[in-house]
C-alpha positions in Angstrom: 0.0 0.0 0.0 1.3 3.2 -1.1 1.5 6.0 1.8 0.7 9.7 1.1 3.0 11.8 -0.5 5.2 11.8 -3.5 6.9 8.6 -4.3 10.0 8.8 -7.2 10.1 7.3 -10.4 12.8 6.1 -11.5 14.4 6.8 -14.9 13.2 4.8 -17.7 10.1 3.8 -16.0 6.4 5.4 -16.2 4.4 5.7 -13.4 0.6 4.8 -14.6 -3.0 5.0 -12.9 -5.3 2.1 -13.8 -8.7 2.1 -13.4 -11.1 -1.2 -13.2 -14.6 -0.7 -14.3 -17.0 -3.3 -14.8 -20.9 -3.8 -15.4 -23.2 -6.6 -14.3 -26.1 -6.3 -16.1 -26.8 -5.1 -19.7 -27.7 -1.4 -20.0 -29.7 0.2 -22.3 -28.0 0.7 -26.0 -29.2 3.3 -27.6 -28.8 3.0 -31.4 -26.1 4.7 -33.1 -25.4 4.2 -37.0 -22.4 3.3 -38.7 -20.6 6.0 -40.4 -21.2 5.9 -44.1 -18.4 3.8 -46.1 -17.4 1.5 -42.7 -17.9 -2.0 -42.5 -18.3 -3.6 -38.8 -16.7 -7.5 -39.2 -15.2 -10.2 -37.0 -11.7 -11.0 -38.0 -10.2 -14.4 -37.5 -5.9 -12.3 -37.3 -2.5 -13.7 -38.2 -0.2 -12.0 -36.0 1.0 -9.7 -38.6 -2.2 -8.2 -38.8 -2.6 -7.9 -35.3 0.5 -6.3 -34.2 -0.2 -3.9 -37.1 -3.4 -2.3 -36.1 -2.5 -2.8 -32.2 0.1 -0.6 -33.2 -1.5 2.1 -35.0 -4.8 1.9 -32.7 -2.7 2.4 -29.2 1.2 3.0 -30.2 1.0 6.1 -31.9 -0.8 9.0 -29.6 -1.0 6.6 -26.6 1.3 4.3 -24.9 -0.2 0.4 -25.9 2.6 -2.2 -25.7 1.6 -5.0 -23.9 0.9 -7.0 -26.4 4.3 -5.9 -28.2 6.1 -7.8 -25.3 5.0 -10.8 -26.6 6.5 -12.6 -29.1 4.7 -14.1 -32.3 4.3 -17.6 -31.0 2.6 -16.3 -27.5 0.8 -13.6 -29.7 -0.7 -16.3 -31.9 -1.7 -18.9 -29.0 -4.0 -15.2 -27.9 -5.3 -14.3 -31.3 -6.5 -18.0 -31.9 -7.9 -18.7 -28.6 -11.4 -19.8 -29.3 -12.8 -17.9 -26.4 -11.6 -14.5 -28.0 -13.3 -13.0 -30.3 -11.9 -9.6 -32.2 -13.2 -7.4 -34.4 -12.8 -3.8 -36.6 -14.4 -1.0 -38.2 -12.9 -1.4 -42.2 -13.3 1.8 -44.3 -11.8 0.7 -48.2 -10.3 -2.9 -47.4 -8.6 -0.7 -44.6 -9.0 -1.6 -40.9 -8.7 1.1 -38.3 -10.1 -0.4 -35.1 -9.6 -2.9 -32.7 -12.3 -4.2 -30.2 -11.1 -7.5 -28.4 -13.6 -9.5 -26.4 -11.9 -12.7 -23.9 -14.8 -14.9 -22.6 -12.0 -17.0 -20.9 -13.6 -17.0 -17.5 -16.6 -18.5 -17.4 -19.1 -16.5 -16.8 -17.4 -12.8 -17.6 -16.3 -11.0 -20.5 -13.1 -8.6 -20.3 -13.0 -6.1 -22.5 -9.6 -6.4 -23.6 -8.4 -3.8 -26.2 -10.9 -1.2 -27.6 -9.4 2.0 -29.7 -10.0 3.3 -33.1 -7.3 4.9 -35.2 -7.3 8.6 -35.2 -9.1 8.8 -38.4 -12.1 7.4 -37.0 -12.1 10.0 -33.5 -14.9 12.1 -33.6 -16.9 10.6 -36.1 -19.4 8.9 -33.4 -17.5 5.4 -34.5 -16.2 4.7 -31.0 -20.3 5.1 -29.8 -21.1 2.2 -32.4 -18.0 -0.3 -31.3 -18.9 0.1 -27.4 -22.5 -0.9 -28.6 -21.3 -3.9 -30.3 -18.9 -4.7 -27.6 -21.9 -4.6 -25.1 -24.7 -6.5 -27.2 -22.1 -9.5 -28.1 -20.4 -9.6 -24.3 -24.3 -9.9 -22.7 -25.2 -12.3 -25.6 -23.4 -14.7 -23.3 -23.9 -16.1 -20.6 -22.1 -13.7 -18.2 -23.1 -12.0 -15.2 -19.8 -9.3 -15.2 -18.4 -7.1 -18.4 -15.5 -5.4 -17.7 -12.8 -2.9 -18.6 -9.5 -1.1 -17.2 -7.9 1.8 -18.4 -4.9 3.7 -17.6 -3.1 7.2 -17.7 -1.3 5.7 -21.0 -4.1 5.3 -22.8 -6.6 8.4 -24.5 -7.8 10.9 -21.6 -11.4 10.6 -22.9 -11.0 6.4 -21.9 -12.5 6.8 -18.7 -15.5 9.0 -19.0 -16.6 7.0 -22.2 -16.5 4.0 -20.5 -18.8 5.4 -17.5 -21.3 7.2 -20.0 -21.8 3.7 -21.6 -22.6 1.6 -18.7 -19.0 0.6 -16.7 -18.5 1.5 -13.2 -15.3 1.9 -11.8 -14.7 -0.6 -9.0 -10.8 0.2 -8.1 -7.5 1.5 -9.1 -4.1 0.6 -8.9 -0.8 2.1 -9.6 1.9 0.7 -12.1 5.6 1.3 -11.7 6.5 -0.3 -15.1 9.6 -0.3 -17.8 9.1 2.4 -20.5 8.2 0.7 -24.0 9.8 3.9 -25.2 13.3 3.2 -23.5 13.5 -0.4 -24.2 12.8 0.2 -27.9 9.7 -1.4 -28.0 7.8 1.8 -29.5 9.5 5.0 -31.0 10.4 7.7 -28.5 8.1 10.4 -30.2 4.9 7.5 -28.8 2.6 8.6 -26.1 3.5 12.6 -26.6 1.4 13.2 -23.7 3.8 11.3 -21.0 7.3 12.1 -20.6 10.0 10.0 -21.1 13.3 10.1 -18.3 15.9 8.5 -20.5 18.0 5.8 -17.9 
């Protein structure tokens, strides 16, 4: 347990907030249409694919990488897991979300991954995904969906994941290596945080 007060952080490490949120029952989804030109589907990844559009999804403006940790044959035991499904929002054969559902405890669903690329911010596509995400999670037999975010990931995470449902239940603080200083994403990633070279 962390006491009050300011506590250091070393160099090369980031110091991240994560929030758990979760919902137990389905709420009301109000419909939203799919922007004209986009094409809602279920993909069945290589690992190729997947690390690309993790990458430009979270890796870019924000600081996803913990996927990027893994290597391909890890990575491919996840993406072929029959009790994940994933999916995207394709605009001309080009996919530019990612919305990965686990149902590997029985009984939940975790909300693994959710972003759109920046193209698609603002254009009331994110609304549409967190509808899907809801509908196909409580199509299951579960009792708890859930969700955590963190300080490395968009500041409009956490609000739109309360105005669609989630409550938050906990948080927890992360002390964790910086993708940016082990070379696992380019230093100009996650603008927003700062990055203490070692």
């Amino acid at each position: 347990m962390l006491t009050d007060g300011l506590h250091g952080v070393p160099a090369g490490k980031i110091a991240t907030v994560v929030t758990y949120l979760e919902m137990r029952s389905k709420p009301h989804v109000k419909d939203v249409p799919l922007k004209e030109g986009l094409r809602f589907r279920r993909v069945e990844p290589d690992v190729a694919w997947y690390r690309d559009i993790f990458r430009r999804v979270g890796s870019q403006d924000w600081l996803w990488y913990g996927r990027l940790l893994l290597d391909d044959d890890a990575l491919s035991e996840v993406v072929a897991d029959p009790k994940v499904e994933i999916y995207t929002l394709s605009q001309s054969g080009r996919d530019m979300a990612l919305m990965e559902l686990d149902f590997s405890d029985e009984g939940e669903c975790e909300l693994s991954y959710f972003g759109l690329t920046s193209d698609l911010i603002g254009t009331g596509s994110g609304r549409y995904l967190i509808n899907e995400a809801i509908t196909r999670a409580w199509d299951k037999p579960i009792s708890r969906f859930h969700v955590h975010t963190c300080t490395l990931d968009s500041p409009q995470a956490l609000a739109f994941y309360r105005r669609n449902g989630f409550s938050v239940v906990k948080q927890e603080v992360q002390i964790a290596d910086d993708p940016r200083a082990l070379g696992i994403l380019p230093e100009t990633a996650g603008p927003l945080v700062p990055l203490i070279r070692p």
